[in-house]
N, C-alpha and C positions, 0 to 999 in steps of 0.2 A: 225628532232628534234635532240637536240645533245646528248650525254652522259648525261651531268650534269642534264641537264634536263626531263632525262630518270632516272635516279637515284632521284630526286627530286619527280615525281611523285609516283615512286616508294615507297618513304620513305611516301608520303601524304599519299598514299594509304596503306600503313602500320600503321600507327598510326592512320588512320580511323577505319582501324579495330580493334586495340586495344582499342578505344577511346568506340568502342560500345561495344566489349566485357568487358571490365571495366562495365560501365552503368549497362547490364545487370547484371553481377556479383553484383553491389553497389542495382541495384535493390532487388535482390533477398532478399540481405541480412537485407535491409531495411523492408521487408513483413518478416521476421526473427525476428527482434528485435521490432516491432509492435504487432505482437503475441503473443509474451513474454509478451510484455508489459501489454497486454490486458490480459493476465494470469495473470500474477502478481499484477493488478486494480481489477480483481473478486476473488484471496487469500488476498486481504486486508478488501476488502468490507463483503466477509465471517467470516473474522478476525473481524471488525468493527460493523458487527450483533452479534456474539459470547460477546464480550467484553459489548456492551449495554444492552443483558442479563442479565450476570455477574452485571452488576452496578446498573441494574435496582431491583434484588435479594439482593444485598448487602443494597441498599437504605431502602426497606424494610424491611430487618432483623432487621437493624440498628435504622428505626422507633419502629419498634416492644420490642428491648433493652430498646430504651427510655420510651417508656411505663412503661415497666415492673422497673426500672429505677426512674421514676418518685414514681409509687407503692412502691415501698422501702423505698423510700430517706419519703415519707410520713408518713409511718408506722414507721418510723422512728423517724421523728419530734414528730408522739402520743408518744411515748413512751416516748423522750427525758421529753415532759412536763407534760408527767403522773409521770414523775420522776423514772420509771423504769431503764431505761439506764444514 
């Protein structure tokens, strides 16, 4: 085998193993940034149960104004055409 060809295998065989320590490395960091992920998809979803609360409480407060709202604007009208107001 010659030189060049000793240096060539040589070089293959070097960048074979860079090529898998890359990999693994790209691996890891991939199970990395999926775990995150998957953290960050269960603080939104707890975010997104929090906030339907929230809306679901405001909705009914805000039925319950109208109510009360409605009772006014009514007792209102009696009086406008009892002529008191």
């Amino acid at each position: 085998m010659s030189e060049k060809n000793i240096w060539y295998e040589a070089e293959i065989k070097a960048l074979k193993q860079q090529l898998h320590t890359d990999r693994e490395t790209h691996q890891k960091e991939i199970a990395l940034v999926r775990e995150d992920a998957q953290v960050q998809i269960l603080l939104v979803e707890k975010r997104q149960k929090e906030l339907t609360r929230i809306n679901i409480g405001h909705q009914k407060l805000n039925g319950e104004l109208q109510e009360k709202l409605s009772k006014y604007e009514d007792k209102a009208a009696y009086y406008r055409r009892k002529a008191v107001l």
